[in-house]
PDB file of N, H, CA, C and O in Angstrom:
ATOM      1  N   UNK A   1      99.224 170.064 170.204  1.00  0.00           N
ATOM      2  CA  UNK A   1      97.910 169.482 170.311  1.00  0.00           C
ATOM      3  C   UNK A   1      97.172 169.759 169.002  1.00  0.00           C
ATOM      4  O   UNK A   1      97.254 170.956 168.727  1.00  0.00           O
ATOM      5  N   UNK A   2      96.521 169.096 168.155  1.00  0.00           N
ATOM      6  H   UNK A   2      96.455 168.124 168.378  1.00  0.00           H
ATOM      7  CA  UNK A   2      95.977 169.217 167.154  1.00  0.00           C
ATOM      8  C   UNK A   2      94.504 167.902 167.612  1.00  0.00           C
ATOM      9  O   UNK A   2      94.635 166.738 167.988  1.00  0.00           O
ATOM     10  N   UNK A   3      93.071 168.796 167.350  1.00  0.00           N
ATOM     11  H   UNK A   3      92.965 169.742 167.044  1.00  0.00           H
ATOM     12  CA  UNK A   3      91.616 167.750 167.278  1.00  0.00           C
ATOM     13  C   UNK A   3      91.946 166.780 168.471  1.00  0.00           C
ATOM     14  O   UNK A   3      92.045 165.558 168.365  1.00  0.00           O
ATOM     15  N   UNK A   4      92.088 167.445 169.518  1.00  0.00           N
ATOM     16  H   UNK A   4      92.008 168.438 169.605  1.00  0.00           H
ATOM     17  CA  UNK A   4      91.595 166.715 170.814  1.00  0.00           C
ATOM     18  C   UNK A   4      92.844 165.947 170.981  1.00  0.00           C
ATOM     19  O   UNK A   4      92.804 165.283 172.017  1.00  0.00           O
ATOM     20  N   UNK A   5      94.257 165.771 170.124  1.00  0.00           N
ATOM     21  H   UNK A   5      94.290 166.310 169.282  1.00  0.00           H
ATOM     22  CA  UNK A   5      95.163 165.170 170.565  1.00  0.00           C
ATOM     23  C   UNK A   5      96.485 165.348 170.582  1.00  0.00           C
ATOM     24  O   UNK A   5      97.087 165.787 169.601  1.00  0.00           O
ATOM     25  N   UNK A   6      97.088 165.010 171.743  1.00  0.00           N
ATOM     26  H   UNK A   6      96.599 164.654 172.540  1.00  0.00           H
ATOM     27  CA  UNK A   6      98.660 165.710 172.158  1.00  0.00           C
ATOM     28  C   UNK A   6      99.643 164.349 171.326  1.00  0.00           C
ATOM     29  O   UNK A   6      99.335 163.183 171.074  1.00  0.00           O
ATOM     30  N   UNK A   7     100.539 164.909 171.146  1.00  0.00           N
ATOM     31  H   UNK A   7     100.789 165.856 171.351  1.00  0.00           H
ATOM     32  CA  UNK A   7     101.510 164.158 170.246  1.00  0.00           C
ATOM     33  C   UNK A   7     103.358 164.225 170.839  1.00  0.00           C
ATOM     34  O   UNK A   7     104.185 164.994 170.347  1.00  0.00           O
ATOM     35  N   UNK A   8     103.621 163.340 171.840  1.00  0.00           N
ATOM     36  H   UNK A   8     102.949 162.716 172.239  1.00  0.00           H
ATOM     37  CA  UNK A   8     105.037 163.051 171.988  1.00  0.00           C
ATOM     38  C   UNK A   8     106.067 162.840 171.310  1.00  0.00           C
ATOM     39  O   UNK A   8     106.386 161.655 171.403  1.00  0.00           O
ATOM     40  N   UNK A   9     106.837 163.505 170.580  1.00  0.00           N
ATOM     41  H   UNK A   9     106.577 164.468 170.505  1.00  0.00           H
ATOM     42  CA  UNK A   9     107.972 163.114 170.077  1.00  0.00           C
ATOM     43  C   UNK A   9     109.279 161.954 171.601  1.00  0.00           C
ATOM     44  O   UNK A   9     109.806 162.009 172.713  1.00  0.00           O
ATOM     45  N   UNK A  10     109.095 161.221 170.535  1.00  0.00           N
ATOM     46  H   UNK A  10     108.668 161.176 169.632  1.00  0.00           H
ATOM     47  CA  UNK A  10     110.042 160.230 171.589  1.00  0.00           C
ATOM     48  C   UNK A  10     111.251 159.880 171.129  1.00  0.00           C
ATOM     49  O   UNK A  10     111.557 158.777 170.675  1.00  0.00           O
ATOM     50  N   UNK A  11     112.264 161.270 171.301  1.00  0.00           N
ATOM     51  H   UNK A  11     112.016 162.166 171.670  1.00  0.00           H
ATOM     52  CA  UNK A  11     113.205 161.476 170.840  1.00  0.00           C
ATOM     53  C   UNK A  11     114.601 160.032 171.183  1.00  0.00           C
ATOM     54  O   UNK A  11     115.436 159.507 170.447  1.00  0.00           O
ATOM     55  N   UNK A  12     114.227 159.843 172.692  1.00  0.00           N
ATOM     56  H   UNK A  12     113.549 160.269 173.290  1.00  0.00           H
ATOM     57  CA  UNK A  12     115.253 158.477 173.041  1.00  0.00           C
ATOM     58  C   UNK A  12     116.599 159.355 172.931  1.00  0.00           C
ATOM     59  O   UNK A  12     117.509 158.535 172.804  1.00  0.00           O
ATOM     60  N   UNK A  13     117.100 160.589 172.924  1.00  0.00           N
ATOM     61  H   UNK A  13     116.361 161.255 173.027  1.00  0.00           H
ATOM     62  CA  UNK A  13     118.661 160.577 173.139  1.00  0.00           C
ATOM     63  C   UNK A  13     119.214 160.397 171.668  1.00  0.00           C
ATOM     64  O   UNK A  13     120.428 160.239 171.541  1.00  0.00           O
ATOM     65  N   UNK A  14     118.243 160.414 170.333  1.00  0.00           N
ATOM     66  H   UNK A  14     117.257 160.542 170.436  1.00  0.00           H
ATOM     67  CA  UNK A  14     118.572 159.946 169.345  1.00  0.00           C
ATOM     68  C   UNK A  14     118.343 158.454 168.824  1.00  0.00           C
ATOM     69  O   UNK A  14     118.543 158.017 167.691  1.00  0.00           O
ATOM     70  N   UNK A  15     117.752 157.625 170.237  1.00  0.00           N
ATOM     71  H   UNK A  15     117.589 157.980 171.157  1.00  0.00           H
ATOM     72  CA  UNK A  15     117.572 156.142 169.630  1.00  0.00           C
ATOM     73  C   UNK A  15     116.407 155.955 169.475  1.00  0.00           C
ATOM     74  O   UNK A  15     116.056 154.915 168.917  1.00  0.00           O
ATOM     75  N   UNK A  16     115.256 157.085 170.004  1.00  0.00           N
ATOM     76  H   UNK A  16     115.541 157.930 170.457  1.00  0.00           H
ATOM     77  CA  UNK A  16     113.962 156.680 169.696  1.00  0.00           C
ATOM     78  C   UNK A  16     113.625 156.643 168.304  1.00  0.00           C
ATOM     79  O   UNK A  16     114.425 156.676 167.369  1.00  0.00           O
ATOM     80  N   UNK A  17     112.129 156.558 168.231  1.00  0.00           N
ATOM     81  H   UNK A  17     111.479 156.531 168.990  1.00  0.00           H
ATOM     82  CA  UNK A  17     111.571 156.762 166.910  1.00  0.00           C
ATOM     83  C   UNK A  17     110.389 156.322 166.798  1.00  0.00           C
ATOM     84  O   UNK A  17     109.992 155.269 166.299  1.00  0.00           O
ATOM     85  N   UNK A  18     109.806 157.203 167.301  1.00  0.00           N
ATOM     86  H   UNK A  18     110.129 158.058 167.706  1.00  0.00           H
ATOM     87  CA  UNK A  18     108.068 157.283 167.414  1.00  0.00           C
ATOM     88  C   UNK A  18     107.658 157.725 167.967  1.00  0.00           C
ATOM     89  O   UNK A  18     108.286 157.559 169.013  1.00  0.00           O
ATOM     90  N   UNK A  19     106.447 158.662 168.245  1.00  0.00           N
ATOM     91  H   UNK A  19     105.936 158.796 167.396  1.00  0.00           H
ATOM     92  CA  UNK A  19     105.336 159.338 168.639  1.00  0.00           C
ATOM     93  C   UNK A  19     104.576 158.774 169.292  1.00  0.00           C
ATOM     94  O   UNK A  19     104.480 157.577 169.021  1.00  0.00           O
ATOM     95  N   UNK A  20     103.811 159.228 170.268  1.00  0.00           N
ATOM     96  H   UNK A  20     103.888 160.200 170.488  1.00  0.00           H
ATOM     97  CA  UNK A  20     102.977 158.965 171.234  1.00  0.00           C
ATOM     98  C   UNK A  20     101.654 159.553 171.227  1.00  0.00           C
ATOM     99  O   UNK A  20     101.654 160.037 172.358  1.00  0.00           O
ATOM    100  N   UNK A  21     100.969 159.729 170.926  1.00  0.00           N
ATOM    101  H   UNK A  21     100.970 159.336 170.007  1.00  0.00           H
ATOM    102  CA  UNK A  21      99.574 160.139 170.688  1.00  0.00           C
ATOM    103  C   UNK A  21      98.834 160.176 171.726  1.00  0.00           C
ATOM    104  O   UNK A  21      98.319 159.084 171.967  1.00  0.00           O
ATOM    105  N   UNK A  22      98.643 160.774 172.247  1.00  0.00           N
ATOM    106  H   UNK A  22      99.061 161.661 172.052  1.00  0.00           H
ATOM    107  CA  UNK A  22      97.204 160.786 173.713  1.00  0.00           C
ATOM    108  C   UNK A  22      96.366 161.562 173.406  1.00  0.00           C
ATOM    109  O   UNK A  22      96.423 162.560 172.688  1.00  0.00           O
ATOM    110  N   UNK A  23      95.178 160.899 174.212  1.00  0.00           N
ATOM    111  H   UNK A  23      95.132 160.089 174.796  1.00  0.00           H
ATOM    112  CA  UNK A  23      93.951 161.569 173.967  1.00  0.00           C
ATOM    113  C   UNK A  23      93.392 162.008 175.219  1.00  0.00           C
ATOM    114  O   UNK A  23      92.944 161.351 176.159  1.00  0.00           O
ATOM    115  N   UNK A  24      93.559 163.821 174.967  1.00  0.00           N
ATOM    116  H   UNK A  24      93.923 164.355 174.204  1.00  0.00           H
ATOM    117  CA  UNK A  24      93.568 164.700 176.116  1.00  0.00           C
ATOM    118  C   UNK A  24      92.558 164.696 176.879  1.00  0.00           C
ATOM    119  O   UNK A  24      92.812 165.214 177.967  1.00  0.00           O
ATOM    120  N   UNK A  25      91.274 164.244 176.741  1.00  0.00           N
ATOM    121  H   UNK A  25      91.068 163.824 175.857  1.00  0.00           H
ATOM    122  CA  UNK A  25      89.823 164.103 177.070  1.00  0.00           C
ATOM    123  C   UNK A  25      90.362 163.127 178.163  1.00  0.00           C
ATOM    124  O   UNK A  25      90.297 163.487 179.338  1.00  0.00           O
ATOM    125  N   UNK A  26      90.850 162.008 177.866  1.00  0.00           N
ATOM    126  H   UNK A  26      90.904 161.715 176.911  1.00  0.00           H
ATOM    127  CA  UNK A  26      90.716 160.797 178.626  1.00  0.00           C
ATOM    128  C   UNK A  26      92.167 160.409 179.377  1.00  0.00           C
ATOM    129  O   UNK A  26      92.202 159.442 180.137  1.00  0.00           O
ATOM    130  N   UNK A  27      93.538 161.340 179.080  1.00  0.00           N
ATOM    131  H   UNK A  27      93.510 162.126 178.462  1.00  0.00           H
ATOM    132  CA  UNK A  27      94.812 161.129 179.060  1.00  0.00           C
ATOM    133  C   UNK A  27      95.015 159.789 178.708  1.00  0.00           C
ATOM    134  O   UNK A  27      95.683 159.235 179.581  1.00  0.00           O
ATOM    135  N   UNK A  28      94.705 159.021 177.765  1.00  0.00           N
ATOM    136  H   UNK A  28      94.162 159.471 177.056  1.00  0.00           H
ATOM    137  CA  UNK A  28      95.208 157.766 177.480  1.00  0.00           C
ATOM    138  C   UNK A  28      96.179 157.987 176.049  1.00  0.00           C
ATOM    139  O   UNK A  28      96.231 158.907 175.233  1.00  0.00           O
ATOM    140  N   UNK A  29      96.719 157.026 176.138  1.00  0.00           N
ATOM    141  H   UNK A  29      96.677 156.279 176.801  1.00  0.00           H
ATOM    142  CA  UNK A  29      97.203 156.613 174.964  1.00  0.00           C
ATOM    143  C   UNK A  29      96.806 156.029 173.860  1.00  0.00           C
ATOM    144  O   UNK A  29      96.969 154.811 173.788  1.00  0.00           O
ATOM    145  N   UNK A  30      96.153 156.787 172.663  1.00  0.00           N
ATOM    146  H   UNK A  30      96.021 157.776 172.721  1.00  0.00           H
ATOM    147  CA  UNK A  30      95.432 156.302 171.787  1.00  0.00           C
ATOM    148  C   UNK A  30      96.002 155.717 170.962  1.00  0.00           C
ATOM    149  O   UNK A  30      95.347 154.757 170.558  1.00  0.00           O
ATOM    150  N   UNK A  31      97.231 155.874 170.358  1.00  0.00           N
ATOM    151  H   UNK A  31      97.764 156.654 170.687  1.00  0.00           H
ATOM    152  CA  UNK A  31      98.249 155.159 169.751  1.00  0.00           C
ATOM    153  C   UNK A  31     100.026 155.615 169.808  1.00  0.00           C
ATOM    154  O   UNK A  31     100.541 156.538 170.439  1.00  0.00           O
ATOM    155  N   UNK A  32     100.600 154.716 169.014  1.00  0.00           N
ATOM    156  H   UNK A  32     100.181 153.966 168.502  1.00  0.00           H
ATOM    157  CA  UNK A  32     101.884 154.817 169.150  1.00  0.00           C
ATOM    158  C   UNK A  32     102.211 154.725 167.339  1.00  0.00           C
ATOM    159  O   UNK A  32     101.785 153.846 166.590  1.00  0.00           O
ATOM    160  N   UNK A  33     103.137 155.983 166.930  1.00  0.00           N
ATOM    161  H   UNK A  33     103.483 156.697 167.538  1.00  0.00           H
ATOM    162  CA  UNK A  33     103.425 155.957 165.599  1.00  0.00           C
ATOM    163  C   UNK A  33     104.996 155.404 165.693  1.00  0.00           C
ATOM    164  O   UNK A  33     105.927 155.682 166.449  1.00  0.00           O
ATOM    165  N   UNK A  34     104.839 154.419 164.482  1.00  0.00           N
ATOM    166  H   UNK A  34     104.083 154.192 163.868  1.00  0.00           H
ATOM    167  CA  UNK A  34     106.646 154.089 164.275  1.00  0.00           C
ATOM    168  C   UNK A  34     107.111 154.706 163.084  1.00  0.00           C
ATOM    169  O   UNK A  34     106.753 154.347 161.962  1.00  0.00           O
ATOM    170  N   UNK A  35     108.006 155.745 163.343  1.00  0.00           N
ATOM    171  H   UNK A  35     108.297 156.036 164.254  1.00  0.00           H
ATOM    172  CA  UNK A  35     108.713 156.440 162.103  1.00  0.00           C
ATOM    173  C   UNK A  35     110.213 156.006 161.071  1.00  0.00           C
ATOM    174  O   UNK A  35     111.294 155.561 161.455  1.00  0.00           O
ATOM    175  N   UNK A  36     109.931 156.208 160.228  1.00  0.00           N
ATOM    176  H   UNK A  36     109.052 156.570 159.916  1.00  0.00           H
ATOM    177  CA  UNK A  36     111.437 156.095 159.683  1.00  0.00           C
ATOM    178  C   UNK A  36     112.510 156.892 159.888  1.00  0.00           C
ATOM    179  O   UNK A  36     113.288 157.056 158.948  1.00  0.00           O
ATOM    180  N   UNK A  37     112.688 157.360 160.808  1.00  0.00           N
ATOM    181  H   UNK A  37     112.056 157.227 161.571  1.00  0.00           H
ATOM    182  CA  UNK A  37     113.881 158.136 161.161  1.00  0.00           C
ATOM    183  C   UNK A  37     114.324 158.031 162.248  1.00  0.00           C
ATOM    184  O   UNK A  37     113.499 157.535 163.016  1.00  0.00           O
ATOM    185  N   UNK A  38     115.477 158.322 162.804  1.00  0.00           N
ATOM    186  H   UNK A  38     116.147 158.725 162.181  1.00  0.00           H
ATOM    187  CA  UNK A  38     115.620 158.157 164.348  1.00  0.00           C
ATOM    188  C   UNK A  38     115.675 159.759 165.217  1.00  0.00           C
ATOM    189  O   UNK A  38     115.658 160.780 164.529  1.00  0.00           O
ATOM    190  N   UNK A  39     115.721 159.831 166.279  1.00  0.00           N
ATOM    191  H   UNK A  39     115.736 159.002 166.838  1.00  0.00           H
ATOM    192  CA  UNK A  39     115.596 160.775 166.231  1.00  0.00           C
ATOM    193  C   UNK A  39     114.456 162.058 166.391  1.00  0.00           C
ATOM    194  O   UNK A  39     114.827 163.231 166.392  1.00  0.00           O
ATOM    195  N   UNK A  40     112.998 161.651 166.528  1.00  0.00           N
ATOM    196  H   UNK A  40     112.696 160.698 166.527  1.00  0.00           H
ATOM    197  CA  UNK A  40     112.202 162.664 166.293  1.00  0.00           C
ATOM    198  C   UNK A  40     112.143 163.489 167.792  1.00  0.00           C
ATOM    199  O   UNK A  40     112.246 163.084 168.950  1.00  0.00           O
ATOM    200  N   UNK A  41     111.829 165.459 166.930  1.00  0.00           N
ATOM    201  H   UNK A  41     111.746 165.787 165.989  1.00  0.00           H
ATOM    202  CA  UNK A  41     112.193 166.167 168.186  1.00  0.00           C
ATOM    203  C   UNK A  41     111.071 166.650 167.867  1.00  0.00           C
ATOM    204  O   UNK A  41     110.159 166.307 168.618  1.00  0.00           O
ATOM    205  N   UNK A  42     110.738 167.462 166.853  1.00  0.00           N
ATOM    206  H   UNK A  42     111.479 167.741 166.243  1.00  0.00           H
ATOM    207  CA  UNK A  42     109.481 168.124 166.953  1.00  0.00           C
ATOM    208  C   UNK A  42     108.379 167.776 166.043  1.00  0.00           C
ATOM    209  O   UNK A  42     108.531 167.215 164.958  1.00  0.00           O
ATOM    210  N   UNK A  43     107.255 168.147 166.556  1.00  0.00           N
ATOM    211  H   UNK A  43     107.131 168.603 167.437  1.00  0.00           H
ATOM    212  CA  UNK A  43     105.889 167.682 165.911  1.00  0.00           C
ATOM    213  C   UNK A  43     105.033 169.045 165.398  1.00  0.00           C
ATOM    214  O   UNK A  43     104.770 169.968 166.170  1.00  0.00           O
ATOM    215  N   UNK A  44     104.585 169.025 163.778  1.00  0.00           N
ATOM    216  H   UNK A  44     104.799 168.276 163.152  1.00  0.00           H
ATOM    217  CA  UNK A  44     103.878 170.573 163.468  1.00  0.00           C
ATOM    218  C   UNK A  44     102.950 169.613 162.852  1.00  0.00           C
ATOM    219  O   UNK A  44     103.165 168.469 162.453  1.00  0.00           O
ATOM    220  N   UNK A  45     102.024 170.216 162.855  1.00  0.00           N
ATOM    221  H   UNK A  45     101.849 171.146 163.178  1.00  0.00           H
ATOM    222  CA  UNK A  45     100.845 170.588 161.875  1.00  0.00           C
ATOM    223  C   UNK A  45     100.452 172.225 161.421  1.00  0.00           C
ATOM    224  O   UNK A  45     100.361 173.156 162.221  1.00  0.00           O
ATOM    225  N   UNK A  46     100.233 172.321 159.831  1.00  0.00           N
ATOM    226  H   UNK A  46     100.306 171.565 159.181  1.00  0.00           H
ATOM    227  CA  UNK A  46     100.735 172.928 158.952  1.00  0.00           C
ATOM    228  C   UNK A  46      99.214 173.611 158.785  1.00  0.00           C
ATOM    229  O   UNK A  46      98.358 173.112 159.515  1.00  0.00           O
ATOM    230  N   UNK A  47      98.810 174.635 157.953  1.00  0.00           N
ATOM    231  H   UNK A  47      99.506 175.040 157.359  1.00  0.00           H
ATOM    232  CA  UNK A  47      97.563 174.979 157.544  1.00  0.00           C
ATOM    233  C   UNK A  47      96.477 174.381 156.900  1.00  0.00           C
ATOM    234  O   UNK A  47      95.444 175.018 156.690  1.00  0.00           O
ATOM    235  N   UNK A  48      96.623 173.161 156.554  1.00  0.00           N
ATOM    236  H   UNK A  48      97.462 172.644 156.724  1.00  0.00           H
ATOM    237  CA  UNK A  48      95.896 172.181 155.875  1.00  0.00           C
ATOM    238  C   UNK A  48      95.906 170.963 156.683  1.00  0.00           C
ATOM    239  O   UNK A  48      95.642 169.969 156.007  1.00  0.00           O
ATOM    240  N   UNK A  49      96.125 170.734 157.897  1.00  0.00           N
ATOM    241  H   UNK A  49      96.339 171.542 158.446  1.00  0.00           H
ATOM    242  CA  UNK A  49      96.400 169.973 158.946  1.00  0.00           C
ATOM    243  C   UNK A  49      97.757 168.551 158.870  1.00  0.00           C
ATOM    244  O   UNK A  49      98.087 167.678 159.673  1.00  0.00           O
ATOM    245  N   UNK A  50      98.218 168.922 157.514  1.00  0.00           N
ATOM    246  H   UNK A  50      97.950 169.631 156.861  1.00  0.00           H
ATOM    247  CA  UNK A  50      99.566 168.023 157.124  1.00  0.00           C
ATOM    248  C   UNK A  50     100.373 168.075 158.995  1.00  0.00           C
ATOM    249  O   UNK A  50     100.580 168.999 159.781  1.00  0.00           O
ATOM    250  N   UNK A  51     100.648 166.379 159.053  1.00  0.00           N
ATOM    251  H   UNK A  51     100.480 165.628 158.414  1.00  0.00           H
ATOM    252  CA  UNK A  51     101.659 166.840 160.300  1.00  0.00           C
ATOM    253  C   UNK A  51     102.946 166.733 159.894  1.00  0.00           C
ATOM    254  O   UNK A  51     103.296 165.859 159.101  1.00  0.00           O
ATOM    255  N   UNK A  52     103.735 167.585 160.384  1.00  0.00           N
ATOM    256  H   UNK A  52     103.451 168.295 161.027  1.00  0.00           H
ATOM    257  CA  UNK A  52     105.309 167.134 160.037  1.00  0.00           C
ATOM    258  C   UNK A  52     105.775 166.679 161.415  1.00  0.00           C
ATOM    259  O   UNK A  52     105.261 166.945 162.502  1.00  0.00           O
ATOM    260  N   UNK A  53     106.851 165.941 161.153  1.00  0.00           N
ATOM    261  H   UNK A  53     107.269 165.726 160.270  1.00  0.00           H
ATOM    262  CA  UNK A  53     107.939 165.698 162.278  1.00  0.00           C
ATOM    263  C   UNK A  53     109.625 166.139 161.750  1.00  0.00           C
ATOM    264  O   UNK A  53     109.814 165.921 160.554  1.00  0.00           O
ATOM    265  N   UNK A  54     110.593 166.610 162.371  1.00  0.00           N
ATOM    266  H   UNK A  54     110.439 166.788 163.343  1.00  0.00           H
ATOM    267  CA  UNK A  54     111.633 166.483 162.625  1.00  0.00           C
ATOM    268  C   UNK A  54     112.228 165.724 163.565  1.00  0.00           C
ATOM    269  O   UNK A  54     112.104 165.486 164.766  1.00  0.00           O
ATOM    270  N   UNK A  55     113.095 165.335 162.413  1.00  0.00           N
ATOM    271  H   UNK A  55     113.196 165.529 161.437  1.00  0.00           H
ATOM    272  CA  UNK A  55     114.036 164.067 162.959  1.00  0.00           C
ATOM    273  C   UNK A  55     115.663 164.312 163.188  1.00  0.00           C
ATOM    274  O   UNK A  55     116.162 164.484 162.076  1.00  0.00           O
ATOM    275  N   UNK A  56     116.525 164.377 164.085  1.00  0.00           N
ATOM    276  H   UNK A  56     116.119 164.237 164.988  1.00  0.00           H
ATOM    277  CA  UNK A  56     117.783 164.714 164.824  1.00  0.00           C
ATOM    278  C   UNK A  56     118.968 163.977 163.540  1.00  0.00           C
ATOM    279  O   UNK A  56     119.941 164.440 162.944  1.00  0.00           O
ATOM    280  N   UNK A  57     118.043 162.195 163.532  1.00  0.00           N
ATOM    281  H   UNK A  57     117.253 161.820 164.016  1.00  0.00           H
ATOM    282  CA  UNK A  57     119.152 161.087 163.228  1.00  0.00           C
ATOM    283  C   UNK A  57     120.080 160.819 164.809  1.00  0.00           C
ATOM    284  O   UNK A  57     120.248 161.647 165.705  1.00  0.00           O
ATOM    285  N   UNK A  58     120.436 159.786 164.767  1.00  0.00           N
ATOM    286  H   UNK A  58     120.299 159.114 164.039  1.00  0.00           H
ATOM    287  CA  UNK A  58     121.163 159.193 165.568  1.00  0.00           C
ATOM    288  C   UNK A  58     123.125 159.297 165.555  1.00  0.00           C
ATOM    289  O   UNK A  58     123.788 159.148 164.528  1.00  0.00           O
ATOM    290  N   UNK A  59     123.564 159.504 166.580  1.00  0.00           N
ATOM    291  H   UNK A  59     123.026 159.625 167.414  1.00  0.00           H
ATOM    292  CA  UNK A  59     124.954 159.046 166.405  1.00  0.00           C
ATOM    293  C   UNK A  59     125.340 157.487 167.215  1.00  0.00           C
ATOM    294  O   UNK A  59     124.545 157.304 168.137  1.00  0.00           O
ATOM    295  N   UNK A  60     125.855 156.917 167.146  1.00  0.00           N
ATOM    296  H   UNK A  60     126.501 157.066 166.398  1.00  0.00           H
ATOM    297  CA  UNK A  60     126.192 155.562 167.634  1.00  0.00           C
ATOM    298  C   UNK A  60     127.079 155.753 168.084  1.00  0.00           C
ATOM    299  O   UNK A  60     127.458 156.868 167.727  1.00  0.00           O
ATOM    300  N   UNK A  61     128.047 155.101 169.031  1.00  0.00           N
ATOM    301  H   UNK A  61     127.739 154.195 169.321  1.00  0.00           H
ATOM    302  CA  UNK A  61     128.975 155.213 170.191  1.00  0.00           C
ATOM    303  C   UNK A  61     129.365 153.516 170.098  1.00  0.00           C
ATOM    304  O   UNK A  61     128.401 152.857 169.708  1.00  0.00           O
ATOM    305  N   UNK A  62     130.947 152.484 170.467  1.00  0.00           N
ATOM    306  H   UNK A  62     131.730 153.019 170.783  1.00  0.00           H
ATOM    307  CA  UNK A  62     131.166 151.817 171.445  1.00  0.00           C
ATOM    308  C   UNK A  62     131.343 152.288 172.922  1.00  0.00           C
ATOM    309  O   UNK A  62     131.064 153.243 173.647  1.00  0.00           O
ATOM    310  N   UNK A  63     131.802 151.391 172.947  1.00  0.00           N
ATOM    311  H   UNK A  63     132.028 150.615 172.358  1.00  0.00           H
ATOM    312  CA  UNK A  63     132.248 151.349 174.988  1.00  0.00           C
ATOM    313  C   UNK A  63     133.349 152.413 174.808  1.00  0.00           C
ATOM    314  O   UNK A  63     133.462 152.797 175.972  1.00  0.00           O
ATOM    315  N   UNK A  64     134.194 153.102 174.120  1.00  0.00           N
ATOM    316  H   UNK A  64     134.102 152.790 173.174  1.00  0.00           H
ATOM    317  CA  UNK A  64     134.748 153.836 174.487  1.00  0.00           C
ATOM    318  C   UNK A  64     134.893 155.201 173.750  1.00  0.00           C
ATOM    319  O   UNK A  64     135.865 155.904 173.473  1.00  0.00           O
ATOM    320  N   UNK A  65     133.495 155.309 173.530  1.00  0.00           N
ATOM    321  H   UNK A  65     132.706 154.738 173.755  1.00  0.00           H
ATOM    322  CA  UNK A  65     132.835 156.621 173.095  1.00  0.00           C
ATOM    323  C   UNK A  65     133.746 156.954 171.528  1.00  0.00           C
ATOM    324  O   UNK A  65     133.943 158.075 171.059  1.00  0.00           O
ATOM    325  N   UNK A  66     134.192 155.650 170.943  1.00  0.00           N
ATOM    326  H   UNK A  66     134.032 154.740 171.324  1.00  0.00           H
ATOM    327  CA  UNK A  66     134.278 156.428 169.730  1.00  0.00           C
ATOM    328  C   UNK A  66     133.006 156.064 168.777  1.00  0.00           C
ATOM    329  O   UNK A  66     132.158 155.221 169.069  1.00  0.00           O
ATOM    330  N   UNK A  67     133.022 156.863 167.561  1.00  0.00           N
ATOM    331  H   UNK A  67     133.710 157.548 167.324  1.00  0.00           H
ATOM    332  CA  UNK A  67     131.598 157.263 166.714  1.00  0.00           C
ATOM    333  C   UNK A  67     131.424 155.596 165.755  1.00  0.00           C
ATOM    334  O   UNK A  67     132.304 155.247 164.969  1.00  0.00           O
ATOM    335  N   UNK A  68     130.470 154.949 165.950  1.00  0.00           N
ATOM    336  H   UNK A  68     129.755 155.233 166.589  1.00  0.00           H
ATOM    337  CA  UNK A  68     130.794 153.490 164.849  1.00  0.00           C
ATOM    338  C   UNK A  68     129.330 154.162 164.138  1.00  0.00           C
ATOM    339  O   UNK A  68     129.238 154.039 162.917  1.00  0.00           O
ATOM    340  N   UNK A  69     128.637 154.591 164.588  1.00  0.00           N
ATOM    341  H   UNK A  69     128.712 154.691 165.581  1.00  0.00           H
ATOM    342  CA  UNK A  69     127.634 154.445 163.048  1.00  0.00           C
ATOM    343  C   UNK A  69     127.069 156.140 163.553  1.00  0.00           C
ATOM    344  O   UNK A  69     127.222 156.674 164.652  1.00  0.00           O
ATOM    345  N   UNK A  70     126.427 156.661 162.382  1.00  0.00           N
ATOM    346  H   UNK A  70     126.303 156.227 161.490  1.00  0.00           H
ATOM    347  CA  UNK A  70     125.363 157.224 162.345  1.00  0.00           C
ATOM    348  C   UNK A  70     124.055 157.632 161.301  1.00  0.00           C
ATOM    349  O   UNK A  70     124.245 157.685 160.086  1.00  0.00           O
ATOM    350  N   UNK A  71     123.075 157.837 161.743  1.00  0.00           N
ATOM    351  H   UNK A  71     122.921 157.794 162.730  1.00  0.00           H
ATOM    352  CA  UNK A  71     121.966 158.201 160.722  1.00  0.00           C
ATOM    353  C   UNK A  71     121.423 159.378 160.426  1.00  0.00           C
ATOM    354  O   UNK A  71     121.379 160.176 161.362  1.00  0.00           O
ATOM    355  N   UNK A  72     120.881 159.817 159.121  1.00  0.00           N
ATOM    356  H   UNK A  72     120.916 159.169 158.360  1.00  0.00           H
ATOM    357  CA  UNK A  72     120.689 161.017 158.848  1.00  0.00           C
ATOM    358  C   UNK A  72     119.563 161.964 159.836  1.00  0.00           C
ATOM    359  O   UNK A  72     118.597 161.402 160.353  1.00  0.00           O
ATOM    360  N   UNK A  73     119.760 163.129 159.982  1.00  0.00           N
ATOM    361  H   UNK A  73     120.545 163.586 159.562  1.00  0.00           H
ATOM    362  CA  UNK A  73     118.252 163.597 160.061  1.00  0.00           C
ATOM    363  C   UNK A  73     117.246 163.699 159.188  1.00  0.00           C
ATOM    364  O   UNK A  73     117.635 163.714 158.020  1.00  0.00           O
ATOM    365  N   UNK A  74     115.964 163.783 159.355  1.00  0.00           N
ATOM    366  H   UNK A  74     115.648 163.771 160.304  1.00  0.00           H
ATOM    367  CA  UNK A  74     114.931 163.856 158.430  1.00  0.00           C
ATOM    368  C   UNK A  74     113.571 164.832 158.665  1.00  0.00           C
ATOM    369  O   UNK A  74     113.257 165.313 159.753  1.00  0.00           O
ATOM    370  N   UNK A  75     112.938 164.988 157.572  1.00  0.00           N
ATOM    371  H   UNK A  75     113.193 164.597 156.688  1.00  0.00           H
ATOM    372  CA  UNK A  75     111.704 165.382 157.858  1.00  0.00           C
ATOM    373  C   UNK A  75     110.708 164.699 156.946  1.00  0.00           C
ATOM    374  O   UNK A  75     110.682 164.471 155.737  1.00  0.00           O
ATOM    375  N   UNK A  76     109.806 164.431 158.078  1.00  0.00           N
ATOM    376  H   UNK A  76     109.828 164.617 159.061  1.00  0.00           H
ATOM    377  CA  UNK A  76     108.931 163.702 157.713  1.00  0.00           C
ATOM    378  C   UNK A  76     107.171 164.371 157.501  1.00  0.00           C
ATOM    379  O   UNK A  76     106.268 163.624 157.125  1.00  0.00           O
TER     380      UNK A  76
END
């Protein structure tokens, strides 16, 4: 929670990628962030209120669970 607002990492299993923002006063959803990474698990804010996110990256799968793609992790 950082200034009145909670922040979802919407990790998806690795396919998400974006944040959820609510605003704790009202529980709504004040916005939705789209990130460049896939993957996001955790959400900081830093001493100067910088937010970071960590990002997992994705692994990709066919139908018979072998590996066809994947993407890096990141921090954002």
């Amino acid at each position: 929670m950082h200034d009145g607002l909670a922040y979802a990492a919407n990790h998806g299993f690795g396919a998400g990628n974006t944040i959820t923002v609510f605003d704790v006063s009202t529980y709504d959803v004040a916005r939705t962030l789209q990130l460049e990474c896939d993957g996001p698990r955790f959400v900081y804010f830093d001493e100067q209120s910088d937010m970071w996110v960590l990002c997992t990256g994705q692994t990709i799968y066919d139908l018979d669970f072998n590996v066809v793609g994947e993407t890096n992790g990141a921090v954002l």
